[in-house]
Every structure is written in C-alpha cells, then in structure tokens.
C-alpha positions in Angstrom: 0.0 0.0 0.0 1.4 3.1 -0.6 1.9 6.0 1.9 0.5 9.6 1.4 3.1 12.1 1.7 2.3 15.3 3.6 2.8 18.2 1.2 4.9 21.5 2.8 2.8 24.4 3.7 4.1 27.9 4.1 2.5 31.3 5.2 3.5 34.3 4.0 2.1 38.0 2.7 0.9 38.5 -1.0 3.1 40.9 -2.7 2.0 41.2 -6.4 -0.8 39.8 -8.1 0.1 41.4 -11.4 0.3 38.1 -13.0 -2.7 35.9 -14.4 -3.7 33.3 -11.9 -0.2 33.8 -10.3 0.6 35.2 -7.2 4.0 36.4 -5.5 4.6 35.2 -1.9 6.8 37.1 0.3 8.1 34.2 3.2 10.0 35.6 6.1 11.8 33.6 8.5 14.4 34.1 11.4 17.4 33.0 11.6 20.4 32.5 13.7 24.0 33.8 12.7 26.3 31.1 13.2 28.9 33.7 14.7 27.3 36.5 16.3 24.1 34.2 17.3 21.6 37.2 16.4 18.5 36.4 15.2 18.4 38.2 11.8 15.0 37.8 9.0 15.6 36.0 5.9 13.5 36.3 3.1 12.3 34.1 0.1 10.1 35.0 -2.7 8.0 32.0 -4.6 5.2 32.2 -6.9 2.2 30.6 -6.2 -0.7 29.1 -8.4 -4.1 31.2 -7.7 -6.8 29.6 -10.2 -9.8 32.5 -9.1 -7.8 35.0 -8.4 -9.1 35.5 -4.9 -5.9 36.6 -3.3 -5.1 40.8 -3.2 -1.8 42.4 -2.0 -1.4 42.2 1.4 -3.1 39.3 2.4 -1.6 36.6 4.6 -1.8 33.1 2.9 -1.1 29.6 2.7 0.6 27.7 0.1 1.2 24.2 -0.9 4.4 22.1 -2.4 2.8 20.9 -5.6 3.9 19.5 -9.2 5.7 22.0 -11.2 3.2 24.5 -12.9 6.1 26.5 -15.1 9.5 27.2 -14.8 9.5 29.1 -11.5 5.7 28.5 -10.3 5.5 24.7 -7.8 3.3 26.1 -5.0 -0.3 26.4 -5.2 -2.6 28.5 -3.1 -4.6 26.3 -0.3 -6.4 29.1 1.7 -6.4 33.1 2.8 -5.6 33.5 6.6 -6.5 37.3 6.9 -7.4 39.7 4.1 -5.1 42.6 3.7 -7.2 45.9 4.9 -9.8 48.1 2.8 -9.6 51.4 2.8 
C-alpha cells in the first residue's frame, strides 16, 4: 500500500498579483547567525498558483508544495488567513 506524503505548507504576505492566476509570496523567517548568534529575518520570494484570483496584495496566505506549474511556479494557493485591509 502506498503512503500519502504530507505536502509543505508555508505562510506568508501576497506581494504582487500582477500576473494571471499567479501570485507572488513574500516568506519571512528568522534565523540565527552562526557567529554572532543574532536572530536576523531572511527572506524568500515563490510564486504561487491562484486559479480564481481570490488573493489581493497584502493578504496573509497559505501555500502548498505541488507538481511543477512553469519554470519558476510549484506552490499552489490552499487558503487566505486574513485579508489585507480596505480602505
């Protein structure tokens, strides 16, 4: 029988969604300095698939590890957290 592999989710803020039925996904982590041991904020960038274009800029989101969708684009959205304010 074969096993189900859990798929990686990330969170992270929606930074463009310039593209059609992509989004870019702004991840932020901290890490330690192997010297120094201060915490410092590390930063990745990954484009995420978004099939109804629900997502706007500024929204906090999850994303999924999936099969690759184009060159740069293997994550695909899986749910908003919080929308990004209206004013």
């Amino acid at each position: 029988m074969e096993q189900q592999k859990t798929k990686r989710t990330l969170t992270g803020q929606v930074v463009s969604t310039k593209m059609d039925k992509t989004i870019a996904v702004l991840i932020e982590r901290r890490v330690e300095h192997p010297i120094y041991k201060k915490y410092m904020r590390k930063s990745t960038k990954l484009l995420a698939h978004d099939e109804n274009g629900d997502c706007k800029e500024g929204d906090t989101v999850a994303i999924e590890e999936c099969r690759p969708l184009s060159k740069r684009k293997a994550w695909r959205l899986q749910r908003v957290i919080t929308r990004a304010a209206e004013f």
